[in-house]
C-alpha positions as CSV (number, residue, x, y, z in Angstrom):
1,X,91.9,125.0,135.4
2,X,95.0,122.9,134.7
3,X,97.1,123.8,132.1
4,X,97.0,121.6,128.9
5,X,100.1,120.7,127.1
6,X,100.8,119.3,122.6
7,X,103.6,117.7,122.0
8,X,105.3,117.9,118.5
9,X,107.7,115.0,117.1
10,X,110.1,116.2,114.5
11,X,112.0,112.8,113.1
12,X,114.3,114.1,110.6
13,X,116.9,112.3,109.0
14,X,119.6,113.3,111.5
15,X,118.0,113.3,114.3
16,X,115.0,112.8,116.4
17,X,113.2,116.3,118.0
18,X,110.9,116.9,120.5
19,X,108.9,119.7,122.1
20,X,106.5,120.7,124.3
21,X,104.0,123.8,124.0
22,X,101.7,125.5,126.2
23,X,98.2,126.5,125.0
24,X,99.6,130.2,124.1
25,X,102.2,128.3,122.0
26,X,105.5,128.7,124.0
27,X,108.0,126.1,124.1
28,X,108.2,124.8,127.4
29,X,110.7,121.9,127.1
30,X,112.5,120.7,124.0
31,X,114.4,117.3,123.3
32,X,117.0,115.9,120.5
33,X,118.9,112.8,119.8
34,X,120.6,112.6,116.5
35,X,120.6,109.0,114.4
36,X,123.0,107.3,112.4
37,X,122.8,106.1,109.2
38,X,124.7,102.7,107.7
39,X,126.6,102.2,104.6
40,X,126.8,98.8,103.9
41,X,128.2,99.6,100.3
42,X,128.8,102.1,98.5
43,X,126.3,105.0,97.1
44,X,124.3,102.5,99.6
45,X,122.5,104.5,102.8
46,X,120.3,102.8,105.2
47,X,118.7,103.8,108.7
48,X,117.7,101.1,111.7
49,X,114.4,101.4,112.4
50,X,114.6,100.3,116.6
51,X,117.1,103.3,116.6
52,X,114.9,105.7,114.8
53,X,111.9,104.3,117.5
54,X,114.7,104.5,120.5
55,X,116.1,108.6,119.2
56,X,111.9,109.5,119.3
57,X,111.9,107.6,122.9
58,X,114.8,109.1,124.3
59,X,113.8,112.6,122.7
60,X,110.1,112.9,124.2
61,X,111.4,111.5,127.5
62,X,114.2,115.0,128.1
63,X,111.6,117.4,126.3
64,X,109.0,116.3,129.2
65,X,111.7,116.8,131.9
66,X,112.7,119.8,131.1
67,X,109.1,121.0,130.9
68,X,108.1,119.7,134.4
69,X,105.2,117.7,132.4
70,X,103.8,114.0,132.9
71,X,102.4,112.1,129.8
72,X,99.3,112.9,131.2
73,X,99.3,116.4,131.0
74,X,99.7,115.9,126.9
75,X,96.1,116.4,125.3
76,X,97.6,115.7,122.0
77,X,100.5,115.1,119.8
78,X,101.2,115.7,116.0
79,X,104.0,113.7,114.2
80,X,106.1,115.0,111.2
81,X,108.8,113.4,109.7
82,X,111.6,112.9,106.7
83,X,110.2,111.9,103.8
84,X,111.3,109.2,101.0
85,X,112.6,107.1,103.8
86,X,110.2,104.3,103.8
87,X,110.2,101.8,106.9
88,X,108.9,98.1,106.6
89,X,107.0,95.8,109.2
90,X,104.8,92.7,110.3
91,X,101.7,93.4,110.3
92,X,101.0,90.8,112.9
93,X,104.2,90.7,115.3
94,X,104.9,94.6,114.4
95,X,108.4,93.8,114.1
96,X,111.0,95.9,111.6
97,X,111.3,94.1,108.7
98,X,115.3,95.2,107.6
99,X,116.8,98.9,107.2
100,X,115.0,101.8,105.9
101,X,116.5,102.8,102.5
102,X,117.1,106.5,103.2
103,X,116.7,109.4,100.7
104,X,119.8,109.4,100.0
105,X,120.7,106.1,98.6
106,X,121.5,105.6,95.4
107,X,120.7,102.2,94.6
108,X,117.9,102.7,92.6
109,X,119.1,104.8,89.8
110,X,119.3,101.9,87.0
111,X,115.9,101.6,88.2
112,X,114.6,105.0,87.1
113,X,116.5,105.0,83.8
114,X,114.8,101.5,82.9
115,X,111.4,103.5,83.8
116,X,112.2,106.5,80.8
117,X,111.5,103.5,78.5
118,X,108.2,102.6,79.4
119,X,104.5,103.7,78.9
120,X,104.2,105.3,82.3
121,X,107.8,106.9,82.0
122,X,106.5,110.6,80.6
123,X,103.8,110.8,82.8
124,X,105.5,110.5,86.2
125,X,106.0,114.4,87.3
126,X,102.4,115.2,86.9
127,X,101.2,112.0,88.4
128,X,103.2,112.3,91.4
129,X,103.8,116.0,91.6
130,X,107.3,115.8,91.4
131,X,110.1,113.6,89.1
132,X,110.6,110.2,91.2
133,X,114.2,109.9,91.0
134,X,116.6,107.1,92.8
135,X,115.6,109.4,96.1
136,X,112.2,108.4,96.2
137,X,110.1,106.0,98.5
138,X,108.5,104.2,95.3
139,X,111.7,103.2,93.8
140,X,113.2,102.0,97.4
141,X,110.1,99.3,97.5
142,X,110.2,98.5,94.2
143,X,114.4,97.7,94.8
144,X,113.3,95.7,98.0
145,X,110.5,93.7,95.9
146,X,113.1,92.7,93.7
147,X,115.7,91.7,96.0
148,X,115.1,91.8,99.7
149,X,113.5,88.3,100.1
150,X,112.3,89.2,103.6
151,X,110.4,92.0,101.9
152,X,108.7,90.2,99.1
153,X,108.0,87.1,101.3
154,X,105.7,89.5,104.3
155,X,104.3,91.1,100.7
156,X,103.2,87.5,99.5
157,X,102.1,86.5,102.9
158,X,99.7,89.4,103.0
159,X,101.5,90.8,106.0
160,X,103.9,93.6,104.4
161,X,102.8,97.2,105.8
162,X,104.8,100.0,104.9
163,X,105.2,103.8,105.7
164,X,107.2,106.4,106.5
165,X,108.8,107.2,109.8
166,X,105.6,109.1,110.8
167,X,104.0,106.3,110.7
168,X,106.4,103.8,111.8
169,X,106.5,105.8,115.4
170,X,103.4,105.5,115.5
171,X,103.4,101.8,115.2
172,X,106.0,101.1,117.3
173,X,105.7,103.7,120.2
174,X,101.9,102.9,120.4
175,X,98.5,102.4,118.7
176,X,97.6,102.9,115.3
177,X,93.7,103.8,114.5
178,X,94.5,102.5,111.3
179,X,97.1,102.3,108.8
180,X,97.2,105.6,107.2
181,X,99.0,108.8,106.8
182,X,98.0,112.4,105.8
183,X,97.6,113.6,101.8
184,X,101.6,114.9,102.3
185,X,103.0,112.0,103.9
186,X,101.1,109.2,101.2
187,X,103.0,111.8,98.5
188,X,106.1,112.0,100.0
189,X,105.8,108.2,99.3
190,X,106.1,108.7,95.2
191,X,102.8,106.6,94.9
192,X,99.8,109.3,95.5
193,X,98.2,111.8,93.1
194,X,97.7,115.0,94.3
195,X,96.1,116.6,92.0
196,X,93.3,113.8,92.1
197,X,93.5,112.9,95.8
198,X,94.4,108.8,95.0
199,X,97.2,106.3,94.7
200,X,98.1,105.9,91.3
201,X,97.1,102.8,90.6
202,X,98.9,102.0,87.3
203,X,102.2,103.5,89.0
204,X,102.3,101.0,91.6
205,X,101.1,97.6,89.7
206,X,104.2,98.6,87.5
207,X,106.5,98.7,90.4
208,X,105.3,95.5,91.7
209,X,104.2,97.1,95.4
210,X,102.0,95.3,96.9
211,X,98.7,97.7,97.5
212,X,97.6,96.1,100.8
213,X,100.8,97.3,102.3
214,X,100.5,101.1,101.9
215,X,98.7,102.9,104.1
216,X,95.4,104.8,103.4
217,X,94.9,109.0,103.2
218,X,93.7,110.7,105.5
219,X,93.4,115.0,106.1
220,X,96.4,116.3,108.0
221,X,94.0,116.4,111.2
222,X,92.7,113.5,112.2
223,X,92.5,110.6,114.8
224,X,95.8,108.6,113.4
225,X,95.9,106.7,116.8
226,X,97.7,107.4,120.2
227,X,101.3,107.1,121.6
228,X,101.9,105.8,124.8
229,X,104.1,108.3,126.8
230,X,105.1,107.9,130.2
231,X,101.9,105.8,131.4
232,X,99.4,107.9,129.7
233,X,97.7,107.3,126.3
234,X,98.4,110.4,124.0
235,X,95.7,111.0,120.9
236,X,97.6,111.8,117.5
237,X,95.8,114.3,116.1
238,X,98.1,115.6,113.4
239,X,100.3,114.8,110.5
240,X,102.4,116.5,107.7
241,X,105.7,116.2,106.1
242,X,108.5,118.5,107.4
243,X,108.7,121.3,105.1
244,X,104.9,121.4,104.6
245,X,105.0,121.5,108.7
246,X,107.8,124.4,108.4
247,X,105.5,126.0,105.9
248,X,102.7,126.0,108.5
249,X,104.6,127.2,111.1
250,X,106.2,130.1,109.9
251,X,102.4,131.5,109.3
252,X,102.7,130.7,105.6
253,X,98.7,130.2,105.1
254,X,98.2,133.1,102.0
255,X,98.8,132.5,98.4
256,X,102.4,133.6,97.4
257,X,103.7,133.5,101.3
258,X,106.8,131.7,101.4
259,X,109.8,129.9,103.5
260,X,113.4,128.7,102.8
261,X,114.5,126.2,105.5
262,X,118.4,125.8,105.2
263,X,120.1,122.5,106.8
264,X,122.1,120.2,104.6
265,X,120.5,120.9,101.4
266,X,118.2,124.0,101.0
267,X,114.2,124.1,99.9
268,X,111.7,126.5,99.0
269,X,108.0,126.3,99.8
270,X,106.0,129.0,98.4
271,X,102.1,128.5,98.9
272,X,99.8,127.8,95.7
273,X,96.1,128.0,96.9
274,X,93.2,125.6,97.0
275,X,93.6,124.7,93.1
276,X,96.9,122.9,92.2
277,X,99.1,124.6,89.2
278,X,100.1,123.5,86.3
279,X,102.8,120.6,87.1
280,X,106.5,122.2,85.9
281,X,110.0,121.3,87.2
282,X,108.8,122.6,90.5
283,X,107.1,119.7,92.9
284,X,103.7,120.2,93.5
285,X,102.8,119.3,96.9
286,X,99.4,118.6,98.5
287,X,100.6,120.4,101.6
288,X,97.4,119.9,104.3
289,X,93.9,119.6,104.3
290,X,91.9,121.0,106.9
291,X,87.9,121.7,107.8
292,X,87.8,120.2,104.0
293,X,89.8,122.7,102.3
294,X,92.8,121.5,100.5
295,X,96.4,124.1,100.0
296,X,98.6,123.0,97.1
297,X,102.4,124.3,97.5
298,X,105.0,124.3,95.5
299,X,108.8,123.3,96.3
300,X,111.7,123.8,95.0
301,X,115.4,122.6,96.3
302,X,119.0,123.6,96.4
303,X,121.2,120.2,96.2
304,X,123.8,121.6,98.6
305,X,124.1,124.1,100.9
306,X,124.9,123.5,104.8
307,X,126.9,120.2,103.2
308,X,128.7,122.6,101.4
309,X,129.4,124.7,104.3
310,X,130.7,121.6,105.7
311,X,133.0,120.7,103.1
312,X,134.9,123.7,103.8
313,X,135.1,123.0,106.9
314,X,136.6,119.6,106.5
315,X,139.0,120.3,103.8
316,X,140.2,122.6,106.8
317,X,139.8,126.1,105.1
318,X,137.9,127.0,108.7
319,X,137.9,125.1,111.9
320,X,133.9,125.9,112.6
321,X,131.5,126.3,110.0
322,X,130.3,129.3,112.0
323,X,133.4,130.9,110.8
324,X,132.5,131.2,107.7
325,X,130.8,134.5,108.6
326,X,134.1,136.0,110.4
327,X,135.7,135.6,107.0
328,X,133.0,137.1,104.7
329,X,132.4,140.0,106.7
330,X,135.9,141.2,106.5
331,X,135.1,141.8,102.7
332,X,132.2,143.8,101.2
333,X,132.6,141.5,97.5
334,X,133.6,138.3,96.5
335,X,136.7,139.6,94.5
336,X,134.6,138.3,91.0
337,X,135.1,134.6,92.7
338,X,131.6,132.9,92.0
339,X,131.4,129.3,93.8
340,X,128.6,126.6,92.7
341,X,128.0,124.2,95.6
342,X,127.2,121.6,93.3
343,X,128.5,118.7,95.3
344,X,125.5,116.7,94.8
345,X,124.5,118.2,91.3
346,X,122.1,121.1,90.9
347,X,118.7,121.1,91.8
348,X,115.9,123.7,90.2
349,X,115.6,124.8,87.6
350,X,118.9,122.5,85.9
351,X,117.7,118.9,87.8
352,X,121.4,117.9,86.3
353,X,122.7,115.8,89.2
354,X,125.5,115.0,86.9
355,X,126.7,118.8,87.3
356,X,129.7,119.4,90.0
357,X,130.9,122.1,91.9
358,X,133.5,124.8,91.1
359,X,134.4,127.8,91.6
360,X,135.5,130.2,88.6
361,X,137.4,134.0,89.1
362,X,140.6,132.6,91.3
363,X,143.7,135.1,91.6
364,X,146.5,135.6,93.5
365,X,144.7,138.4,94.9
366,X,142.1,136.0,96.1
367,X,141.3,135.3,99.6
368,X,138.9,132.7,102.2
369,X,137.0,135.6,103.0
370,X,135.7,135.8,99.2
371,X,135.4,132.5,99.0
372,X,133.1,132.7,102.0
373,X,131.2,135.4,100.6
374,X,131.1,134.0,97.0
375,X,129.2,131.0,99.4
376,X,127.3,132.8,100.6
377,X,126.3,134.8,97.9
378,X,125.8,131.1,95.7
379,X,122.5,130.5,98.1
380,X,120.9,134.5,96.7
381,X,121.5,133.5,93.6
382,X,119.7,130.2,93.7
383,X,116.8,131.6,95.3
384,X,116.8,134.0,92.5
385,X,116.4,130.8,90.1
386,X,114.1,129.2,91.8
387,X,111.6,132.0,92.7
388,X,112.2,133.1,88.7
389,X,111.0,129.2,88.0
390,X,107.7,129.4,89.8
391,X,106.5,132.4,88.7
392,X,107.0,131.3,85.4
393,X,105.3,128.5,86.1
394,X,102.8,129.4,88.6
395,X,102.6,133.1,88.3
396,X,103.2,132.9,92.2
397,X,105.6,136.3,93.1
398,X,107.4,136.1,96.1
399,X,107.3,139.8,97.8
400,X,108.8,138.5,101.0
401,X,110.6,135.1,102.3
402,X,111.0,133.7,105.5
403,X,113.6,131.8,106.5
404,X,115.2,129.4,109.1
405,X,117.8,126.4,109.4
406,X,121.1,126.5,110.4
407,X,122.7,128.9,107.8
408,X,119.6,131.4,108.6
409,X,121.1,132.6,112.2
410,X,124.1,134.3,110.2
411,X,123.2,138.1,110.0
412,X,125.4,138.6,107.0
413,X,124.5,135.4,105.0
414,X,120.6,136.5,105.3
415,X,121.7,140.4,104.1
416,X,123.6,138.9,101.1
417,X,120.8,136.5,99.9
418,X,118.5,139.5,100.2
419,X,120.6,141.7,98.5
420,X,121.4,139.3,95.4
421,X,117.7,138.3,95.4
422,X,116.3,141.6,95.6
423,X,113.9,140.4,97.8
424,X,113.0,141.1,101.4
425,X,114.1,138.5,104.2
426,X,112.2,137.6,107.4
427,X,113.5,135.7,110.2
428,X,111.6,135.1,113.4
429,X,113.1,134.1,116.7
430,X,111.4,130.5,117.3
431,X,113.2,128.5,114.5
432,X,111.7,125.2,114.9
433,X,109.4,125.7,112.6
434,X,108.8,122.6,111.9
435,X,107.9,121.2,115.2
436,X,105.5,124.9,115.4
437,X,104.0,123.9,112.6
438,X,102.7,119.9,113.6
439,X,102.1,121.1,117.1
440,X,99.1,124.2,116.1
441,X,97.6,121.4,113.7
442,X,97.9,119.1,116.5
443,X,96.3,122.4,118.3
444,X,93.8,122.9,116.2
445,X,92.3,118.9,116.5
446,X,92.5,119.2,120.3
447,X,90.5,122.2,120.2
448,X,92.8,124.7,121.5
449,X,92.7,127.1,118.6
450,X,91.2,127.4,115.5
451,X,92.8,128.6,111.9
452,X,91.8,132.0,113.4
453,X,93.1,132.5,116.6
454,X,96.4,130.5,116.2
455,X,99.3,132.4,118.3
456,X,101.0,134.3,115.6
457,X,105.0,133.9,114.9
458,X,105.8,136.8,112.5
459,X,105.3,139.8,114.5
460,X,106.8,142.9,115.1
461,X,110.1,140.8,117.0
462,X,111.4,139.2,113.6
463,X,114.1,140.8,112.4
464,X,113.6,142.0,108.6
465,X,116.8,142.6,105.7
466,X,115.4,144.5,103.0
467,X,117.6,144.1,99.9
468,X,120.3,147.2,99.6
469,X,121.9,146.3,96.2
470,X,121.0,147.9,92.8
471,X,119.1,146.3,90.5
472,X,121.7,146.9,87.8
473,X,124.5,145.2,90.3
474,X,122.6,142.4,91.0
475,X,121.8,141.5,87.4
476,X,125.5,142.0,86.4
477,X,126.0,139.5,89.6
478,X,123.7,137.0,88.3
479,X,125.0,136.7,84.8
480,X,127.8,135.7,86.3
481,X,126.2,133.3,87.8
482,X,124.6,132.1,85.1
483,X,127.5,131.8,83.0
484,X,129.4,130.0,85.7
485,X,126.1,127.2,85.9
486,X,127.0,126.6,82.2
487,X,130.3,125.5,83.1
488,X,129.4,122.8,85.4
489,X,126.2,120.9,83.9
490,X,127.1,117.7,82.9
């Protein structure tokens, strides 16, 4: 029998992935193209979407080369993508209708203060599952309402459809079924209710969106329609958002299991169970449904963490950010340097994105390699915060944490955040965990596997750093830490 093929698209918002697995879930051929972004003022950031359909293109196209596969080999694809980044089109001509706002403009902000004051203000955390700040999908379309005439005139003219880049490929690289998105993607949005499975009605008449516009939820496998890939007509079977899809495919399935994906800023999914817990400063994420069932997660997030590893490589303190782990492993302490990478503000538990970054303890005696460490060293510490904030809030315990992203390949950096954590780290060897994630969902609806006889990731192969610090050192450690935090809110 010929051998059948998934294909996973992974649009981030740096780039555009691609890869191809076999039906014992091995990467046969991967492909990446990165994507711009355009600042047309400042605090301003914007994406095109014909580049973000060209990077998908190009990035399918080299992941079935170097697999040896044709289109029609695929028996299925799954799509994840960024989040908050909402794309706008035609509904008759399919064209783009102007630049995605990106997750990272900060255009909306007056926005969000103006919504504090009214009725709906107090109750947006546990209507949405998270705080909907100038970030968020709901404020972006509410902006363009207000002052992207384009926008408001295809939202008069009954024509408006709007999604996020999940479903924008989908659009534009083929045939939608319909215009929908999975439970995750609809709530990445800032306009769904997870906790009662619906758009929140009174949320988006106050925001002016226009209903007809956003797409419909659907479970996370599903017929969403099909791509057409090199002649042939690919089903999509399968759609999440990226760290739900990194949750999934790091074999997180189990109440308590947990990941932290590092790249420019840091999160932490832990999973919650069938029943979604009581809303807190933590998001609350309807992460997939499948066969019926429903898993809640929660999600936490460090502001800055590969960005910060960046900076220091700009200002020129190291030529690579890889050597950053030279320098810290020449040490075995930080020299009471404690550094807080809040270069974007602080995420959980402060939320104070008016807080900024120092670092506190500098002597003459002082060199990089503590200040690498102290970075390093920074990340344990706000794992520790956050994994404190959902078991107070949750009661969920975190035994054990996987890990991937770019900062998880350093050796020393996962040894430090499992020593000032005090708890164990995992890291397996197949790190796109996000494409492994869309791609056994996409499995699973093409019949390949089932939830029981998915190939398994975690095995005897990962590599395991069990925490070797006191628990005495680490909580004099963390006071510092604590008191350094003080310092910088605000």
């Amino acid at each position: 029998m010929s051998k059948r093929y998934i294909l996973a698209i992974d649009q981030g918002g740096s780039g555009s992935r691609a890869v191809v697995y076999d039906e014992e879930g091995r990467v046969r051929g991967y492909g990446y193209r990165a994507v711009g972004r355009i600042c047309p003022q400042p605090g301003w950031v914007e994406q095109h979407p014909r580049a973000i359909t060209r990077s998908v293109a190009e990035a399918i196209a080299e992941a079935l080369t170097r697999a040896g596969v044709r289109g029609s080999e695929l028996i299925a694809c799954g799509v994840t993508s960024q989040r908050d980044t909402i794309f706008a089109w035609h509904a008759r001509t399919g064209r783009a209708i102007g630049h995605a706002i990106t997750w990272q403009d900060l255009r909306t902000a007056p926005l969000v203060a103006a919504l504090d004051k009214t009725p709906l203000g107090p109750l947006r955390r546990e209507r949405l599952g998270q705080f909907p700040g100038a970030y968020a999908g709901a404020m972006h379309m509410a902006w363009r309402m207000r002052h992207d005439a384009a926008f408001r005139r295809a939202a008069e003219q009954g024509v408006l459809r709007v999604s996020l880049a999940a479903g924008w490929i989908v659009q534009a690289l083929g045939r939608p079924a319909e215009h929908a998105l999975d439970h995750s993607l609809l709530q990445a949005m800032t306009v769904y209710d997870p906790r009662r499975r619906a758009l929140w009605e009174e949320w988006i008449e106050a925001l002016s969106i226009p209903r007809a516009a956003l797409p419909v939820a659907r479970p996370t496998i599903h017929h969403f329609g099909e791509l057409h890939i090199d002649g042939a007509e690919v089903p999509v079977v399968a759609m999440i958002t990226d760290q739900q899809a990194a949750l999934f495919g790091y074999d997180c399935r189990a109440i308590g299991q947990a990941v932290a994906t590092h790249g420019t800023a840091s999160f932490v999914n832990v999973v919650a169970g069938p029943v979604a817990p009581p809303q807190g400063i933590c998001k609350t994420y309807l992460a997939w449904e499948i066969d019926g069932i429903v898993t809640y997660a929660l999600e936490a997030d460090m502001t800055t963490t590969g960005a910060a590893a960046t900076w220091l490589r700009d200002l020129g303190l190291v030529r690579r950010v890889t050597d950053l782990d030279r320098y810290a492993a020449r040490v075995n302490h930080s020299g009471g340097v404690v550094f807080v990478p809040a270069l974007n503000g602080l995420g959980v538990p402060s939320e104070d994105r008016s807080a900024r970054g120092a670092i506190f303890g500098l002597t003459i005696g002082v060199e990089l390699s503590h200040l690498a460490r102290a970075f390093y060293e920074s990340i344990g510490f706000q794992l520790v915060d956050i994994l404190t904030t959902m078991k107070a809030e949750a009661g969920l315990d975190v035994q054990e944490l996987r890990v991937g992203g770019g900062l998880a390949a350093s050796d020393l950096a996962c040894q430090i955040q499992a020593d000032i954590s005090g708890v164990t780290l995992v890291r397996a060897r197949d790190t796109e965990t996000t494409a492994r994630g869309v791609a056994l969902l996409a499995g699973i609806g093409a019949g390949i596997w089932s939830l029981g006889t998915m190939p398994v990731l975690v095995d005897e192969t990962a590599r395991r750093f069990i925490p070797q610090l006191s628990a005495s050192e680490r909580a004099a450690r963390y006071a510092q830490w604590q008191m350094a935090v003080e310092r910088v809110k605000g």
